[in-house]
VEXVEX-101311 format. One record per residue: residue in one letter; x, y, z of N, C-alpha, C in turn. Coordinates in steps of 0.1 Angstrom, whole numbers, plus 2048, in hexadecimal, padded with zeros to 3 digits. Atoms other than C-alpha are relative to their C-alpha. Layout:
AXYZXYZXYZ
...
END
This chain:
X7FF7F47F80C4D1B8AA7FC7FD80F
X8048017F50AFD0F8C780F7F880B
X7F880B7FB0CBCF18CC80F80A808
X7F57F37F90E9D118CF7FD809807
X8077FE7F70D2D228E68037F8812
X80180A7F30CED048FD8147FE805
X7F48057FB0F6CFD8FA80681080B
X7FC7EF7FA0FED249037F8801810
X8068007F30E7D1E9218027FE80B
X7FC8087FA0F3D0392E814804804
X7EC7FE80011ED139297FC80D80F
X8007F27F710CD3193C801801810
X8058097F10FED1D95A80F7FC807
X7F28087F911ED0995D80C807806
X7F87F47FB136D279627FD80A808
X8017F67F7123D3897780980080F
X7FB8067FA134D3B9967FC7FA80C
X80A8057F2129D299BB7FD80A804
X8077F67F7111D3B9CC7FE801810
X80280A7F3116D339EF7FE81180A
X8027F57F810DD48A0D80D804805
X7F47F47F9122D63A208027F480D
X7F78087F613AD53A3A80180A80D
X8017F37F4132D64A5B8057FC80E
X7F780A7F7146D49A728037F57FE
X7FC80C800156D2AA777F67F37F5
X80A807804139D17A707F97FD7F7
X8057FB80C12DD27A4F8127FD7F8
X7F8806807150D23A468037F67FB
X80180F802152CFEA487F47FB7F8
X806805808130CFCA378048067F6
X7FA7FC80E13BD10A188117F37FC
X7F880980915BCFAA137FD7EF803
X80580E807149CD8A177F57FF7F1
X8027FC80F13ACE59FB8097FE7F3
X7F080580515DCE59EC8027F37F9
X7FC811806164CC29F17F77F5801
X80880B800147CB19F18017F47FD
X7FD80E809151C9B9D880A7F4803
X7F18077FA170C909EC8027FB80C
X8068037F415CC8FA107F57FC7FF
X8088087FF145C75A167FA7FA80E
X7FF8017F5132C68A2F8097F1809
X7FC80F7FD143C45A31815806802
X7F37F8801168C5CA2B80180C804
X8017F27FE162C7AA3C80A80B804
X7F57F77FE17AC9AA407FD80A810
X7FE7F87F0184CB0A5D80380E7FA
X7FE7F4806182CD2A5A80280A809
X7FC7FA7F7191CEFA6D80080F7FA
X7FF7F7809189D12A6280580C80C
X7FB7F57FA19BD31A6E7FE80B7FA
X7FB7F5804197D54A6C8098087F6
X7F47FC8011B2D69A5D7FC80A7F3
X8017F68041AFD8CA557EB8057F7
X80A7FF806191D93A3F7FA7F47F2
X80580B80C18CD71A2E8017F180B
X80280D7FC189D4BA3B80A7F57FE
X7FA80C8041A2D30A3B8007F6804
X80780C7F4194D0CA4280C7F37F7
X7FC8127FE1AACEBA487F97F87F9
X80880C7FC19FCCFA3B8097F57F5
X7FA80D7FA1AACAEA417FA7F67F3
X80880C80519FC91A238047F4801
X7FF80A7FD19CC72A2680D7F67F9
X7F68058071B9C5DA248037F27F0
X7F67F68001CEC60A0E80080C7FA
X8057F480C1BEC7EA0380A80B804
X7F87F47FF1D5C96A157F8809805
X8077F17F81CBCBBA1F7FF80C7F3
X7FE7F58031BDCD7A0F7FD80F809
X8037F67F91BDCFEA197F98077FA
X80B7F880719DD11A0E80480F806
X8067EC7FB19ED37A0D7F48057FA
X80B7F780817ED49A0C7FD810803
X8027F67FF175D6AA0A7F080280A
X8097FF7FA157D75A237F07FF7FA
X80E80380813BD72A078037F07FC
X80180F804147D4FA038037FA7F5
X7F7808816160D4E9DF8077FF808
X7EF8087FC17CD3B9E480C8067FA
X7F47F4801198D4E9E180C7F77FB
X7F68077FF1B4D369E27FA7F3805
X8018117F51B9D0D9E880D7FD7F8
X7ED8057FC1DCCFD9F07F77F3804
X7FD80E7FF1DFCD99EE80D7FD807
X7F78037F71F5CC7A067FC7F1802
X7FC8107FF201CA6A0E8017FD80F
END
């Protein structure tokens, strides 16, 4: 019982979803989506990131390292990602 406990714990944690702060300009934008791609931006391979306004949500550029291509992050002002587009 304890063992199905500990697994149920652990499913619960994992799906929770990111918690990231509210996006209140440019700047808060670009930290919430290197959050994103951390795993994909490094400091030896680093990405470029360009975030723009647009309407009531956030959409940030960014550039990976070649030949990673480009994605487009959409966030909402609390900082969930709404949409991402892959591009070549």
């Amino acid at each position: 019982m304890r063992l199905t406990a500990r697994i149920a714990a652990v499913l619960c944690l994992s799906a929770a979803p990111f918690a990231f702060a509210d996006i209140t300009d440019a700047a808060s934008a670009v930290e919430t989506a290197k959050k994103y791609v951390k795993a994909r931006c490094t400091a030896e391979k680093p990405c470029k990131f360009k975030p723009e306004r647009e309407g009531n949500q956030w959409r940030v550029w960014v550039k990976l390292p070649n030949p990673g291509g480009s994605l487009v992050l959409y966030f909402d002002t609390k900082g969930n990602l709404l949409r991402r587009l892959e591009a070549d």
